[in-house]
C-alpha positions in Angstrom: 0.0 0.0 0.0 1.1 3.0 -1.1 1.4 6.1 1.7 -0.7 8.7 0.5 1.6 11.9 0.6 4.3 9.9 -1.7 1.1 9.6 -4.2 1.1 13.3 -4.2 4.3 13.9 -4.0 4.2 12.3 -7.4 1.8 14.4 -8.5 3.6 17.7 -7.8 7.0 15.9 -9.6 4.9 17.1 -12.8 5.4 20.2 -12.4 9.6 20.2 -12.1 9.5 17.9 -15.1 6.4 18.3 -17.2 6.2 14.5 -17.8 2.7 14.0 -17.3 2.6 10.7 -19.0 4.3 10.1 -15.2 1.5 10.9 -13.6 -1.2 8.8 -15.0 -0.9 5.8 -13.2 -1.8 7.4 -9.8 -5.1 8.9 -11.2 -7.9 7.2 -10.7 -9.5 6.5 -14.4 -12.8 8.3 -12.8 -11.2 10.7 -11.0 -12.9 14.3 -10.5 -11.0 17.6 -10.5 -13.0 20.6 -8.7 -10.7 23.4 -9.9 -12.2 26.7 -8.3 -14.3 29.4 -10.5 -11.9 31.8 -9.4 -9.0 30.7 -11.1 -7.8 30.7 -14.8 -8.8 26.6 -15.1 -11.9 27.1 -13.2 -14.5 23.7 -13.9 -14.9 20.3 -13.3 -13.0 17.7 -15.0 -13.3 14.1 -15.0 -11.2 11.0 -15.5 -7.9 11.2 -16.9 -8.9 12.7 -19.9 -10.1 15.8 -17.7 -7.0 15.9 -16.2 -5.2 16.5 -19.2 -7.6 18.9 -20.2 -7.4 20.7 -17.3 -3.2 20.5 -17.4 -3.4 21.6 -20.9 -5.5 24.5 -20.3 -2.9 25.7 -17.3 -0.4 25.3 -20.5 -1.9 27.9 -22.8 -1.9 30.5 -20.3 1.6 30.3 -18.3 4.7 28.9 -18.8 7.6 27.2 -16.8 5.2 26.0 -13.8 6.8 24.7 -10.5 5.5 24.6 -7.2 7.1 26.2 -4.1 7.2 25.9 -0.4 4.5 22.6 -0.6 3.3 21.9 3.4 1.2 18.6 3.6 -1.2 18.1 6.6 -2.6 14.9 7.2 -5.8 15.0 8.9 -6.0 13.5 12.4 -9.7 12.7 12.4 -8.6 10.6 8.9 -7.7 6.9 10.4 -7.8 5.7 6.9 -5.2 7.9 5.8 -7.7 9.2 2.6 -7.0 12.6 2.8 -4.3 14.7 2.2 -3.9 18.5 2.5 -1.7 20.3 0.5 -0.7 24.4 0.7 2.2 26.5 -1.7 2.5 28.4 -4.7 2.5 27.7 -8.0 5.0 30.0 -9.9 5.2 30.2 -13.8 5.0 33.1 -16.6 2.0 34.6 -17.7 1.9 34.3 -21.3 -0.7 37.4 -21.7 2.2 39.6 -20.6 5.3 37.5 -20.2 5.5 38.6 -16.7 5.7 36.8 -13.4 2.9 35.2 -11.9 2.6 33.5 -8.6 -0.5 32.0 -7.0 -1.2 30.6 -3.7 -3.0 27.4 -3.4 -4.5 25.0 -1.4 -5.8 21.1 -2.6 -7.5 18.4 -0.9 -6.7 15.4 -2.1 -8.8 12.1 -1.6 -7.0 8.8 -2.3 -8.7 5.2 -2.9 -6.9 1.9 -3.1 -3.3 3.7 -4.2 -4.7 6.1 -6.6 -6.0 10.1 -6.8 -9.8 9.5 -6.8 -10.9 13.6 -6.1 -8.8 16.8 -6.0 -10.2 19.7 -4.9 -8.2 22.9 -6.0 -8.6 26.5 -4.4 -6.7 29.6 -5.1 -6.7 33.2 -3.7 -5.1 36.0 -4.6 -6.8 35.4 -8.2 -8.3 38.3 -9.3 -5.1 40.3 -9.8 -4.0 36.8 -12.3 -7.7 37.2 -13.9 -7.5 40.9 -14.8 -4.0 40.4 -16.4 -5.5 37.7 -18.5 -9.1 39.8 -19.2 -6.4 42.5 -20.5 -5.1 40.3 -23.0 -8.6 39.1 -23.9 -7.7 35.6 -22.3 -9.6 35.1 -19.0 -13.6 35.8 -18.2 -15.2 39.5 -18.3 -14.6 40.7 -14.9 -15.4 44.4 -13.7 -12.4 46.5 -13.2 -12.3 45.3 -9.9 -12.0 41.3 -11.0 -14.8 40.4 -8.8 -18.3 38.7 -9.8 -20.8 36.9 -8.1 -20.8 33.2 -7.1 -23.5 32.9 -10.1 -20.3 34.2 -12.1 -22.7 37.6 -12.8 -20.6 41.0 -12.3 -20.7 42.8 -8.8 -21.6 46.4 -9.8 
């Protein structure tokens, strides 16, 4: 049995090598990605096919991705061991601008019988990343202030 943090661990290895033929095998085939509204891949994605989607749309918008300063909790009230909490940034370069871009996360990860089986991805800090991509006609059609509603209507 696999310890669920290595699984992960794999997972983030992507992101240093962009091999994510590498990553496959510790996806679930039905896995489901909840990637937050807020962000730039904001949906739901399923199975492994999703998850390429989803890595592929992260690709046509920045560059050069790596994670930094990854801290992993573990859940006490988890005796399984299913659940994994994971916190950092993800650094790249925007490819609206060619500028610097970093973006704090945080993921909860739900592991079945050795594999990813659910991620759930949340960012903040976002709507400074969204208004640089609305500027170059890449992201959603935020107000000048990059905030809409949780319907995804604009605040006035």
């Amino acid at each position: 049995m696999a310890i669920p943090r290595h699984l992960i661990e794999v997972v983030y290895g992507v992101f240093s090598d962009n091999n994510l033929s590498r990553i496959l095998p510790v996806l679930d085939e039905k896995i489901v990605l909840y990637i937050a509204e807020n962000g730039p891949a904001g949906n739901e994605y399923h199975g492994r096919s999703g998850f390429l989607t989803m890595m592929s749309s992260l690709y046509t918008i920045c560059e050069n991705l790596s994670v930094h300063s990854l801290v992993y909790f573990m859940p006490e009230n988890d005796p399984q061991q299913n659940a994994v909490i994971t916190t950092g940034f993800f650094e790249g370069k925007l490819l609206a601008d060619n500028e610097p871009a970093v973006v704090p996360f945080v993921h909860c990860w739900q592991i079945k019988d050795d594999r990813v089986v659910e991620l759930r991805a949340f960012s903040w800090d976002s709507a400074k990343l969204l208004n640089r991509l609305q500027q170059a006609n890449r992201g959603p059609n935020l107000p000048p202030n990059g905030h809409s509603t949780a319907n995804g209507s604009n605040l006035p």
